[in-house]
N, CA, C and O atoms as CSV, one atom per row, in Angstrom:
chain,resi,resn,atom,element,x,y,z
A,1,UNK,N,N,-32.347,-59.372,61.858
A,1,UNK,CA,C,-33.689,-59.813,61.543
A,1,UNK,C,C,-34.328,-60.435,62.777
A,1,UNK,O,O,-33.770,-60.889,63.776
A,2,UNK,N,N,-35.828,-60.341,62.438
A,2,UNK,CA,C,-36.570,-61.367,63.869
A,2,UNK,C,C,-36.418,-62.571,63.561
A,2,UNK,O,O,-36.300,-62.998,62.412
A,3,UNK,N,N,-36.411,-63.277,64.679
A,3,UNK,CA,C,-36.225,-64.581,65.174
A,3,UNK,C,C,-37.664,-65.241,64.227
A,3,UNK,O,O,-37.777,-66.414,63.872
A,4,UNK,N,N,-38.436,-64.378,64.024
A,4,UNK,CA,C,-39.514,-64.740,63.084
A,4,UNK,C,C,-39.383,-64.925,61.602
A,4,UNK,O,O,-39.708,-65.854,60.862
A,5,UNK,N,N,-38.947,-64.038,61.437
A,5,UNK,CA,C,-38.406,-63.928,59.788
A,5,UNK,C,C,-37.519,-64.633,59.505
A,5,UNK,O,O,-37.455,-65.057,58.351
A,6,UNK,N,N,-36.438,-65.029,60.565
A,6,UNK,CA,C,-35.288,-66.118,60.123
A,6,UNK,C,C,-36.253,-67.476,60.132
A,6,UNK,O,O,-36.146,-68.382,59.305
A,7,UNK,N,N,-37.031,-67.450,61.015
A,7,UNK,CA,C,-37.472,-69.188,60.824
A,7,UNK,C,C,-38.972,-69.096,59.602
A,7,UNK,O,O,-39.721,-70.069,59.517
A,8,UNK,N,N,-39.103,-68.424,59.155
A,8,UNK,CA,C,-39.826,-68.111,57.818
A,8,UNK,C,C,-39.059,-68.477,56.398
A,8,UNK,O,O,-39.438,-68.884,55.299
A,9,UNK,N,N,-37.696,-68.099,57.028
A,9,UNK,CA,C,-36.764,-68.009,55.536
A,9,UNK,C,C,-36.440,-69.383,55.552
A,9,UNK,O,O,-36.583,-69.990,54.491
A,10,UNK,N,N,-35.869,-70.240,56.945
A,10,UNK,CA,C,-35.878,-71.439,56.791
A,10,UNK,C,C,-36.486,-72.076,56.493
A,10,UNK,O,O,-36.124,-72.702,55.497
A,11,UNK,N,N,-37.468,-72.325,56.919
A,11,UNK,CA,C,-38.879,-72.773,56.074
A,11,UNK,C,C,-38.868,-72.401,54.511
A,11,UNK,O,O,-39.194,-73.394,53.861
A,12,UNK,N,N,-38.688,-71.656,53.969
A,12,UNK,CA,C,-38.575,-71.426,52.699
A,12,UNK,C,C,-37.344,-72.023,52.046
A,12,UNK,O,O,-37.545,-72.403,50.892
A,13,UNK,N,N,-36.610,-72.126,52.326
A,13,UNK,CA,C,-35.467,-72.602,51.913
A,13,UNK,C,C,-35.712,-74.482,51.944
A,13,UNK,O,O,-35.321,-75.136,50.977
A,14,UNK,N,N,-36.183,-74.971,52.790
A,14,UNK,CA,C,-36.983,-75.964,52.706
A,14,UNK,C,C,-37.396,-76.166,51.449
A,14,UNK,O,O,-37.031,-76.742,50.424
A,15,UNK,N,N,-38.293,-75.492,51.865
A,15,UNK,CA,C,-39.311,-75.784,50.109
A,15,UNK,C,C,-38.899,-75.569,49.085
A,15,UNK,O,O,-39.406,-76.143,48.121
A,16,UNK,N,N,-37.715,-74.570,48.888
A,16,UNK,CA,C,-37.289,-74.558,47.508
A,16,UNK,C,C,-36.071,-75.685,47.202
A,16,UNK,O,O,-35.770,-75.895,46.027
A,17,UNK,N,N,-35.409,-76.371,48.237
A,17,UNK,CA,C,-34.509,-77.584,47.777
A,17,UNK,C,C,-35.286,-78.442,47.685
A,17,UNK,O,O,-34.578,-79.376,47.312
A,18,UNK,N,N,-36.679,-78.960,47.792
A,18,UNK,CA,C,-38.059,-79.687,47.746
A,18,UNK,C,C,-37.726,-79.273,46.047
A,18,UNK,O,O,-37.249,-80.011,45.184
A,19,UNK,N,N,-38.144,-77.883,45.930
A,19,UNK,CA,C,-38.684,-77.622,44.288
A,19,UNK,C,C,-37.567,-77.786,42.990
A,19,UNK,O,O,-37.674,-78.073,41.798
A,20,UNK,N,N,-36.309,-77.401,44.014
A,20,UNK,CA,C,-35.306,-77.828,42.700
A,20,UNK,C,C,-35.354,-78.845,42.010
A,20,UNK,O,O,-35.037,-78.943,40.825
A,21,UNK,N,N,-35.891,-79.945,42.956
A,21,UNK,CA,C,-35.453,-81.892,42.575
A,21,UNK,C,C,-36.409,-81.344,41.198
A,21,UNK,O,O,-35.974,-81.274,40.049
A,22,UNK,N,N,-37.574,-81.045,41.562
A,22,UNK,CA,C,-38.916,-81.321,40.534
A,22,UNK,C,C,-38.444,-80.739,39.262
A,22,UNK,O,O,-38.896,-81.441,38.357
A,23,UNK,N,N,-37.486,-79.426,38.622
A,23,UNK,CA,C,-36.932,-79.075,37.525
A,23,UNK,C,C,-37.960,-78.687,37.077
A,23,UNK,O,O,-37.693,-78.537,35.885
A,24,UNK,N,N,-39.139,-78.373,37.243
A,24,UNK,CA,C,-39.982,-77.032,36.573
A,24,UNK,C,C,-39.875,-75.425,37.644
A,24,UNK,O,O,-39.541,-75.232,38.813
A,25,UNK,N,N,-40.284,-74.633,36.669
A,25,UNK,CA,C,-40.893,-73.666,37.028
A,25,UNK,C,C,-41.593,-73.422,38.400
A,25,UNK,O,O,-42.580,-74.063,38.760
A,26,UNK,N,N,-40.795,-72.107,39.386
A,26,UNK,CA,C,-41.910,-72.552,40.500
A,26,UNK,C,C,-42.468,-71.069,40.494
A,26,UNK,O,O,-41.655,-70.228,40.111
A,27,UNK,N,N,-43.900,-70.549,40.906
A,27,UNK,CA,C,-44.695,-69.818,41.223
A,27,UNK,C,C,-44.186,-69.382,42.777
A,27,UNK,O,O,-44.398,-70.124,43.736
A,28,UNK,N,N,-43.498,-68.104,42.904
A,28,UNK,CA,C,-42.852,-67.453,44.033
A,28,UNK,C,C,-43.242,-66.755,44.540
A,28,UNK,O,O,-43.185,-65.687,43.931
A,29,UNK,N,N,-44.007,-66.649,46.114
A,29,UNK,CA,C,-44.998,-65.483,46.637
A,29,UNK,C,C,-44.505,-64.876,47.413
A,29,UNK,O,O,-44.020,-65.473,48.374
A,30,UNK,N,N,-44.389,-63.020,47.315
A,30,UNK,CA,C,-43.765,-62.589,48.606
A,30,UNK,C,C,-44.718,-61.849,48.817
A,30,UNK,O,O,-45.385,-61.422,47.874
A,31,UNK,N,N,-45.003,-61.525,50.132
A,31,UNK,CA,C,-45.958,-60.764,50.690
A,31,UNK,C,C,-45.492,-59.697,51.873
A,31,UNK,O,O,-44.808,-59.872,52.881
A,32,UNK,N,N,-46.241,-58.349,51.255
A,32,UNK,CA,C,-45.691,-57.616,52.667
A,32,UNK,C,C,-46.979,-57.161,53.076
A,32,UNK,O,O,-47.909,-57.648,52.433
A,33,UNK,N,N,-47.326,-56.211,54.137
A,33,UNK,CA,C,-48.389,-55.359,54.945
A,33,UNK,C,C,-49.319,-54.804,53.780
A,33,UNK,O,O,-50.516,-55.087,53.747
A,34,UNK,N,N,-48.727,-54.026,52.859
A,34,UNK,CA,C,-49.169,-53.112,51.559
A,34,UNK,C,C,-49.542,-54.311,50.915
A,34,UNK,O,O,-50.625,-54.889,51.010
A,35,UNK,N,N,-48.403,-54.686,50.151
A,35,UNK,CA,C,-48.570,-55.569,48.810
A,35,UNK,C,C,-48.610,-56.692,48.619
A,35,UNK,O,O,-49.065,-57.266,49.608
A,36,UNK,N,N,-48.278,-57.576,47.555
A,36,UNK,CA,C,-48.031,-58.965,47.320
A,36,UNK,C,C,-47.548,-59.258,45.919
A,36,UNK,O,O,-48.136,-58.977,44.875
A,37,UNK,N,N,-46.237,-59.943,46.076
A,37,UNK,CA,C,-45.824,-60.410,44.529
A,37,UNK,C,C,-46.044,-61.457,44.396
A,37,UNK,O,O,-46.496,-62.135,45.318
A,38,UNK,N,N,-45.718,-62.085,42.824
A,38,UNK,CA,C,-45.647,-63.471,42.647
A,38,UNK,C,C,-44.737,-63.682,41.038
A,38,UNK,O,O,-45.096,-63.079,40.027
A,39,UNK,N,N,-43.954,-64.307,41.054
A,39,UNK,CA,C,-42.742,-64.371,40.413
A,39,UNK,C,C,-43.070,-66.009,39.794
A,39,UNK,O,O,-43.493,-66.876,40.559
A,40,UNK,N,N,-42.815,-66.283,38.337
A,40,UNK,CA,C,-42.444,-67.027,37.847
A,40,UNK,C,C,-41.063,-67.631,37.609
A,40,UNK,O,O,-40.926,-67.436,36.402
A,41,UNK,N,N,-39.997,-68.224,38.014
A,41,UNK,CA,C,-38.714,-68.257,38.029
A,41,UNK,C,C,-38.454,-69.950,37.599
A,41,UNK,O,O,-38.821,-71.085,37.901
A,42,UNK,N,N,-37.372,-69.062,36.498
A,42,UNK,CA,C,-37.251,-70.343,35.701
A,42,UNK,C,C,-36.810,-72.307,36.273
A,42,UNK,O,O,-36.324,-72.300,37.404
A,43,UNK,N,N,-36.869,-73.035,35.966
A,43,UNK,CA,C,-36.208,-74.229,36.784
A,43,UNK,C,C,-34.934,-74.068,37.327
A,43,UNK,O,O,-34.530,-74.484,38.412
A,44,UNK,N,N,-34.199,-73.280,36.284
A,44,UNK,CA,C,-32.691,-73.276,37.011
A,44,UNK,C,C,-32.574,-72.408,37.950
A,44,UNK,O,O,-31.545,-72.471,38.622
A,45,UNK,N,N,-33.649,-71.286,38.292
A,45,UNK,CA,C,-33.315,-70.319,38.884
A,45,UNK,C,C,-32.801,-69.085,38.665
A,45,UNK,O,O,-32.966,-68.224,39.529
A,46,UNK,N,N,-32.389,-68.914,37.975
A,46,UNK,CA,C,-31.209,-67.916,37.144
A,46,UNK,C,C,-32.191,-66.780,36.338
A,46,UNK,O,O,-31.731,-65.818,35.724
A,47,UNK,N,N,-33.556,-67.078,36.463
A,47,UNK,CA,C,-34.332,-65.819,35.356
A,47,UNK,C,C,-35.687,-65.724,36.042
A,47,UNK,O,O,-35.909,-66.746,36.691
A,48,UNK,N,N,-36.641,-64.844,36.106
A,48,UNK,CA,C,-37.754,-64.189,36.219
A,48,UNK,C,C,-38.502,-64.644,34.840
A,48,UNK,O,O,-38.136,-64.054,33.824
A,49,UNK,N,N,-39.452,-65.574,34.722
A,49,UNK,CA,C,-40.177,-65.315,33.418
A,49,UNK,C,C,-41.330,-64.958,33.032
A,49,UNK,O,O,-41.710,-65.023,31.864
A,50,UNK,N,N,-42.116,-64.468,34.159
A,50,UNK,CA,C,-42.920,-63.589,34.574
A,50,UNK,C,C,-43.832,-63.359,35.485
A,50,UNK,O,O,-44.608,-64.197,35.944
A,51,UNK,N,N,-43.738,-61.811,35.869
A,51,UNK,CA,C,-44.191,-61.817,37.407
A,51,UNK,C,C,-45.427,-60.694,37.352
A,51,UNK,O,O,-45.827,-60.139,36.328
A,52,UNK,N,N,-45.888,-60.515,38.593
A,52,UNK,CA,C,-47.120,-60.055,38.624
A,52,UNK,C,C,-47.099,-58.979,40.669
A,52,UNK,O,O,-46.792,-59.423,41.775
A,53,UNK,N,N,-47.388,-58.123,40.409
A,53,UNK,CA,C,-47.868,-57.264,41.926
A,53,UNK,C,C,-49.178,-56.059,41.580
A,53,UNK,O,O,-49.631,-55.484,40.591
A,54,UNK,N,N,-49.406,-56.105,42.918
A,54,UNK,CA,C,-50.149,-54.904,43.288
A,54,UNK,C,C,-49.689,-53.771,43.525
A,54,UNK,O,O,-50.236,-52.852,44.134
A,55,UNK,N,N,-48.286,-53.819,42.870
A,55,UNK,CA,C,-47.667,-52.362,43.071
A,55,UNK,C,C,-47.903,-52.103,41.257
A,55,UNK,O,O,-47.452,-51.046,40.815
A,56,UNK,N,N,-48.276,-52.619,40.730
A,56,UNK,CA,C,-48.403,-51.969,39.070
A,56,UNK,C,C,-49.532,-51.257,39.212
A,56,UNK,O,O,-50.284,-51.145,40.180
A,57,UNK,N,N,-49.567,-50.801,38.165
A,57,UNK,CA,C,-50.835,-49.645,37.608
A,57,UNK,C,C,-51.698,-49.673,37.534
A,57,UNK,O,O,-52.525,-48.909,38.032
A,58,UNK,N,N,-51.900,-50.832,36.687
A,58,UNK,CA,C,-53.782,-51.212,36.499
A,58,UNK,C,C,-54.073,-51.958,38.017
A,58,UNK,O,O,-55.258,-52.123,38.306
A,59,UNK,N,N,-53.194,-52.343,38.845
A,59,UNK,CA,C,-53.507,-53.379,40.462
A,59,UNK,C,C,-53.500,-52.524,41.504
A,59,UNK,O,O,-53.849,-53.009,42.580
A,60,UNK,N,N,-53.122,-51.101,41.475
A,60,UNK,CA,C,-52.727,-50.210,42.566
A,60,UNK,C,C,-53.936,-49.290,42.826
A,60,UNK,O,O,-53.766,-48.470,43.728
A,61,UNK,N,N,-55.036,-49.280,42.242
A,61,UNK,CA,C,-56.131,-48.673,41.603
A,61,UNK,C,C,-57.123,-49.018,42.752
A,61,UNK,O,O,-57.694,-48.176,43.445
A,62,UNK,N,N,-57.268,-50.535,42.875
A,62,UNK,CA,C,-57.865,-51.098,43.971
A,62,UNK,C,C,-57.321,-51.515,45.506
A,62,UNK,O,O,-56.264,-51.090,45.971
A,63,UNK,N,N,-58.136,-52.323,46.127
A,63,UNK,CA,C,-57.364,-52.809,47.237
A,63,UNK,C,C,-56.399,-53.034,47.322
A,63,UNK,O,O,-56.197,-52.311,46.346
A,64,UNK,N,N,-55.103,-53.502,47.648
A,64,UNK,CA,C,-53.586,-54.197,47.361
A,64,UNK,C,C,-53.076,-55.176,48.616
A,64,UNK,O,O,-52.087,-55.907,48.561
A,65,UNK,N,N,-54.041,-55.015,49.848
A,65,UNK,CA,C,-53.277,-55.543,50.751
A,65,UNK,C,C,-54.240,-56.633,51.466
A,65,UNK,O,O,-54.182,-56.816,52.682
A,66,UNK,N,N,-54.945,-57.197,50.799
A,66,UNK,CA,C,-56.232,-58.249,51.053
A,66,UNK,C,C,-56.439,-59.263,50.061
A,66,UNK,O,O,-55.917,-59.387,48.953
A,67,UNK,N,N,-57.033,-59.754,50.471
A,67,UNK,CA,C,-57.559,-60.940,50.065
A,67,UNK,C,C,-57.998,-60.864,48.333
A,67,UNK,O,O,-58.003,-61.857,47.604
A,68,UNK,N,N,-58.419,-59.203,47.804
A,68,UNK,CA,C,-59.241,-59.348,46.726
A,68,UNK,C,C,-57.750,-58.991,45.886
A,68,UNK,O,O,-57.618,-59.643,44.850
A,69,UNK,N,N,-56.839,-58.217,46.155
A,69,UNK,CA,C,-55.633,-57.813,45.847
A,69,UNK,C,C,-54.741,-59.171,45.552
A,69,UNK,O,O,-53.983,-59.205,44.583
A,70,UNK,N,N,-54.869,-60.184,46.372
A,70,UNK,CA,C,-54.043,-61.106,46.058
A,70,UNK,C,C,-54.824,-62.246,44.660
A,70,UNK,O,O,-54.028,-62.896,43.982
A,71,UNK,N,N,-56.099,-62.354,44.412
A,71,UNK,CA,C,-57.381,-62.655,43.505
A,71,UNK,C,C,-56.400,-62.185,42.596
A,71,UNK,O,O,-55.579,-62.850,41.964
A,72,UNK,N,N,-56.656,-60.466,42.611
A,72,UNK,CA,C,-56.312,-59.962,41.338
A,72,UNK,C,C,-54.330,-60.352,40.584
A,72,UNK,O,O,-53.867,-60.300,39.445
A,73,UNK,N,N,-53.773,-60.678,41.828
A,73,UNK,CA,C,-52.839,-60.549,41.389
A,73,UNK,C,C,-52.290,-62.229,40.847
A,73,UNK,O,O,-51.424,-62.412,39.992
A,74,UNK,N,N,-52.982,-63.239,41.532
A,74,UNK,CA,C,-53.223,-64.449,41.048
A,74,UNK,C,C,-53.729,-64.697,39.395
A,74,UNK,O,O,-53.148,-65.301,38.493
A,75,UNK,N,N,-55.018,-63.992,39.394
A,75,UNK,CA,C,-55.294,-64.219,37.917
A,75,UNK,C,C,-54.327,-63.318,37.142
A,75,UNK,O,O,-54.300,-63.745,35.988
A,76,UNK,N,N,-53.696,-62.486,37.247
A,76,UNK,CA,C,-52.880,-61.773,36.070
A,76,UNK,C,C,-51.518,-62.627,35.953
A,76,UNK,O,O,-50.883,-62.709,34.901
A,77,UNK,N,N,-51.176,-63.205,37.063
A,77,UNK,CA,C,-49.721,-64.081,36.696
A,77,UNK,C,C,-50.164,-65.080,35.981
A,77,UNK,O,O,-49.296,-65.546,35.242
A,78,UNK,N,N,-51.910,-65.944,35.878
A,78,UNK,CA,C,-51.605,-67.065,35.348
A,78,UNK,C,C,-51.780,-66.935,33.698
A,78,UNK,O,O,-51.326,-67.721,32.867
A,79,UNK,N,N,-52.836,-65.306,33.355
A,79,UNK,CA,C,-53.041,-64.926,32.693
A,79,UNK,C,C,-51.746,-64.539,31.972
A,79,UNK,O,O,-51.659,-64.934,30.810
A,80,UNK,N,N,-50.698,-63.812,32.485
A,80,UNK,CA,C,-48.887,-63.948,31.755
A,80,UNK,C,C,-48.606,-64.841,31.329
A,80,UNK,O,O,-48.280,-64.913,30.144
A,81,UNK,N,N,-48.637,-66.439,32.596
A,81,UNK,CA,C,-48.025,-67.632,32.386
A,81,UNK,C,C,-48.510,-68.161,30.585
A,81,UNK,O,O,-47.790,-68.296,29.595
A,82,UNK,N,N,-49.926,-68.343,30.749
A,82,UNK,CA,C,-50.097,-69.023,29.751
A,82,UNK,C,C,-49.916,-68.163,28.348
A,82,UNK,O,O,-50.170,-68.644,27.244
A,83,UNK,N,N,-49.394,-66.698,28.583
A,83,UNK,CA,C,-49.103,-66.004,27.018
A,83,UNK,C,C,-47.480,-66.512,27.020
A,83,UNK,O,O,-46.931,-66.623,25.924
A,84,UNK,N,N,-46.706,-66.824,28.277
A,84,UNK,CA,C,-45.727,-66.979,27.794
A,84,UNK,C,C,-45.176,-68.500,27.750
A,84,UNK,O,O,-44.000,-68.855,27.670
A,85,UNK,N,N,-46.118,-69.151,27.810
A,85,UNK,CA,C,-45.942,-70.698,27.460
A,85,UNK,C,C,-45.737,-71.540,28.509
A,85,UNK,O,O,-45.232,-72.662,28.464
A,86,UNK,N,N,-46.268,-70.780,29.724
A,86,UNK,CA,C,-46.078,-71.651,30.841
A,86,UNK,C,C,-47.114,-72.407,31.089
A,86,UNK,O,O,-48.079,-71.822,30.598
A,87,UNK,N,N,-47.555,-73.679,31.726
A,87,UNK,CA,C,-48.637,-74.126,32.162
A,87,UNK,C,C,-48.918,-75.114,33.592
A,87,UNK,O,O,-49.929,-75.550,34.143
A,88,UNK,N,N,-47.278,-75.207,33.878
A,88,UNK,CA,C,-47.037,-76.173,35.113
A,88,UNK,C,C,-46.045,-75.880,35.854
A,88,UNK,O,O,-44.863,-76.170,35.669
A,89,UNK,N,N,-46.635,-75.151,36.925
A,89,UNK,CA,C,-45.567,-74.695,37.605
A,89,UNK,C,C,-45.239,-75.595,39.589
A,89,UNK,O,O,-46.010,-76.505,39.894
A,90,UNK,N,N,-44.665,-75.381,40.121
A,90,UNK,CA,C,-44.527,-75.870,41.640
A,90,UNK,C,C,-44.507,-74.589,42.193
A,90,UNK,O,O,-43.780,-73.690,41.770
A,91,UNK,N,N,-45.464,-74.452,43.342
A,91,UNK,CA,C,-46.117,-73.427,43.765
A,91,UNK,C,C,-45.125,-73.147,45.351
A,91,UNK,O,O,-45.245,-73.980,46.250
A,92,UNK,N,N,-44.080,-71.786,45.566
A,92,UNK,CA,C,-43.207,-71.710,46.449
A,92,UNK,C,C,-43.810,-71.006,47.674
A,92,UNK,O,O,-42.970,-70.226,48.124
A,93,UNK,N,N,-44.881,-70.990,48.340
A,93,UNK,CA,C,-45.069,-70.214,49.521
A,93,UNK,C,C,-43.993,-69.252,50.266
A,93,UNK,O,O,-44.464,-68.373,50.989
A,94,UNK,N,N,-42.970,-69.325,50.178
A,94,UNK,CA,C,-41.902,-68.577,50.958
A,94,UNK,C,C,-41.962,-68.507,52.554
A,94,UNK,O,O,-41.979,-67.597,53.383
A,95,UNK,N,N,-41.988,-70.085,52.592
A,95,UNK,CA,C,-42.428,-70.113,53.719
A,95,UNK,C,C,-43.529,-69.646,55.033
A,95,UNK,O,O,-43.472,-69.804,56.253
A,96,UNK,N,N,-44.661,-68.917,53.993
A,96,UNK,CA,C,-45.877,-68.074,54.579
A,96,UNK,C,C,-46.576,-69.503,54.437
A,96,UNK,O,O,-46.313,-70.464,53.713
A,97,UNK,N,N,-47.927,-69.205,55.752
A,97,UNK,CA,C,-48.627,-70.248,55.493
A,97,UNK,C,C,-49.697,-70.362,54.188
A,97,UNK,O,O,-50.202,-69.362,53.677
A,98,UNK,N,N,-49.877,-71.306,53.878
A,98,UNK,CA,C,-51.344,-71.648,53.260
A,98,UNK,C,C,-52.451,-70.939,53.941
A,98,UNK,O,O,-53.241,-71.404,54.763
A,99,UNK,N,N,-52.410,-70.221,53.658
A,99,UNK,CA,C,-53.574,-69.745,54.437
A,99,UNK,C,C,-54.134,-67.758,54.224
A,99,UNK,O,O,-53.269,-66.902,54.405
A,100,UNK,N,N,-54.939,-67.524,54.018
A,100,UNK,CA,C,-55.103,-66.097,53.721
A,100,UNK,C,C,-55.122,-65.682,52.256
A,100,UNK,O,O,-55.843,-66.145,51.372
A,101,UNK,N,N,-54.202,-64.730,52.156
A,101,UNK,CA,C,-53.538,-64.006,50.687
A,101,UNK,C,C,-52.797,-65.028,50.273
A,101,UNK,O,O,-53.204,-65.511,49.216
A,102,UNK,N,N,-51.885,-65.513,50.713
A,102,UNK,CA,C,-51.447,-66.567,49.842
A,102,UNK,C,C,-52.336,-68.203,49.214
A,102,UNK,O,O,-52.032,-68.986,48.315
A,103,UNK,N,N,-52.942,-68.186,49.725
A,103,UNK,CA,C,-54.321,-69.299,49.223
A,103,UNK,C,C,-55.014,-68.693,48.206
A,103,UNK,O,O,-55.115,-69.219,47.098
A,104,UNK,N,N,-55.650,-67.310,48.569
A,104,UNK,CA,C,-56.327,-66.678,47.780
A,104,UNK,C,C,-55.674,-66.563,46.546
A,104,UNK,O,O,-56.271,-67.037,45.579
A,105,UNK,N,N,-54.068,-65.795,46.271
A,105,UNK,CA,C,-53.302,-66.102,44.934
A,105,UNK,C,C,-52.995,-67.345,44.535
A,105,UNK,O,O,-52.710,-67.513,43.349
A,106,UNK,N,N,-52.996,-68.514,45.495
A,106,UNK,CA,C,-53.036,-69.976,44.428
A,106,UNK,C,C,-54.317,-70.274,43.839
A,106,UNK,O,O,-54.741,-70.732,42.778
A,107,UNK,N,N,-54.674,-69.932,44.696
A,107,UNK,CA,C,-56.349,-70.517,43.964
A,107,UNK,C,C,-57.008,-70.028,42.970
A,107,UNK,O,O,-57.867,-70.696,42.393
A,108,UNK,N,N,-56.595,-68.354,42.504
A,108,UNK,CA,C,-56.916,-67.953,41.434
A,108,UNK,C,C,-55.954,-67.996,40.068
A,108,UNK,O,O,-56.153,-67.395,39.012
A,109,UNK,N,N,-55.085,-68.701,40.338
A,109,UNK,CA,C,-54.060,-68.965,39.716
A,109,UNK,C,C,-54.309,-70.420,39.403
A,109,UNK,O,O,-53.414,-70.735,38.618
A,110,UNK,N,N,-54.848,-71.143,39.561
A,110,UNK,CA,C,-55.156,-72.245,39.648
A,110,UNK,C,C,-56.386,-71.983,38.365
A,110,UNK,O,O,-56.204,-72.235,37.174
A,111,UNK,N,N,-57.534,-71.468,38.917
A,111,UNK,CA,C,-58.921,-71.094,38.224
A,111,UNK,C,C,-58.183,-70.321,37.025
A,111,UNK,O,O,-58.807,-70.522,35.983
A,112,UNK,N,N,-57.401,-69.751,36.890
A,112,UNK,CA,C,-56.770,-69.127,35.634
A,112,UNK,C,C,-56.130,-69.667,34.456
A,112,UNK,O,O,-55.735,-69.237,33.373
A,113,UNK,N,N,-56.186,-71.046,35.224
A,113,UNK,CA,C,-55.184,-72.141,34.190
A,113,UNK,C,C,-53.838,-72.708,34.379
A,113,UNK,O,O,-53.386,-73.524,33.575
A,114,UNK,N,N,-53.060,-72.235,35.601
A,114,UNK,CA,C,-51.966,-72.826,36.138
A,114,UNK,C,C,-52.038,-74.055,36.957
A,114,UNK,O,O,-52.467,-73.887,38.099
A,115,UNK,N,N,-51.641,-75.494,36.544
A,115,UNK,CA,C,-51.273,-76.381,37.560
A,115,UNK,C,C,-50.102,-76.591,38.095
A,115,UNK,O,O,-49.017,-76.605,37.514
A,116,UNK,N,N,-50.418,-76.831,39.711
A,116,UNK,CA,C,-49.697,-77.006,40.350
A,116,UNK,C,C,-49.914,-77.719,41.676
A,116,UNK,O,O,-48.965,-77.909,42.437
C-alpha cells in the first residue's frame, strides 16, 4: 500500500477506538474515485445495520462520484436509519477529511434526521 493510504488507515483507526468508548452506532464512510459508501455498524461492531452506495440502482442512474452523489447517498442512509430504528449515530470519516463528499454525506444525513 501507499505510504498515503497507510497513514489514512491510521487515522481511522484513531477514530474508531475514539467511537468504541461512545457504544452507539457509528455512520462509516468509504469513498473511492467512482463511488461512495456509508455503512451503519452496530456498537459492537460485529453487524451492518444498514447501508447505503452509489453503486445501487436507483443511485447509479445519476452522478456517483461528486458531491450530488454523496447528497443522494447521505439522505437514503438516514432515510434507512430512521425505518430501522436508528436515530443517533457517531459519524466515522475513515480517516478522509471533513471536507468535500464526505461533508456533503454528513450533512445530508444530518438534514435527514440523523444526529451525530
Amino acid at each position: 500500500m501507499s505510504k498515503k493510504n497507510d497513514a489514512r488507515l491510521k487515522r481511522a483507526r484513531r477514530g474508531r477506538k475514539h467511537i468504541r468508548d461512545l457504544e452507539i452506532p457509528r455512520l462509516c464512510v468509504y469513498r473511492s474515485p467512482r463511488h461512495i459508501y456509508a455503512q451503519i455498524i452496530s456498537p459492537a461492531g460485529d453487524q451492518v445495520q444498514v447501508s447505503a452506495s452509489t453503486v445501487e440502482k436507483d443511485l447509479r442512474a445519476g452522478s456517483t462520484g461528486n458531491v450530488s452523489g454523496a447528497v443522494a447517498v447521505g439522505k437514503l442512509i438516514a432515510e434507512r436509519a430512521k425505518a430501522a430504528g436508528i436515530e443517533a449515530v457517531a459519524f466515522d470519516r475513515s480517516g478522509y477529511k471533513y471536507h468535500g463528499r464526505v461533508k456533503a454525506l454528513a450533512d445530508a444525513a444530518r438534514e435527514g434526521g440523523l444526529q451525530f
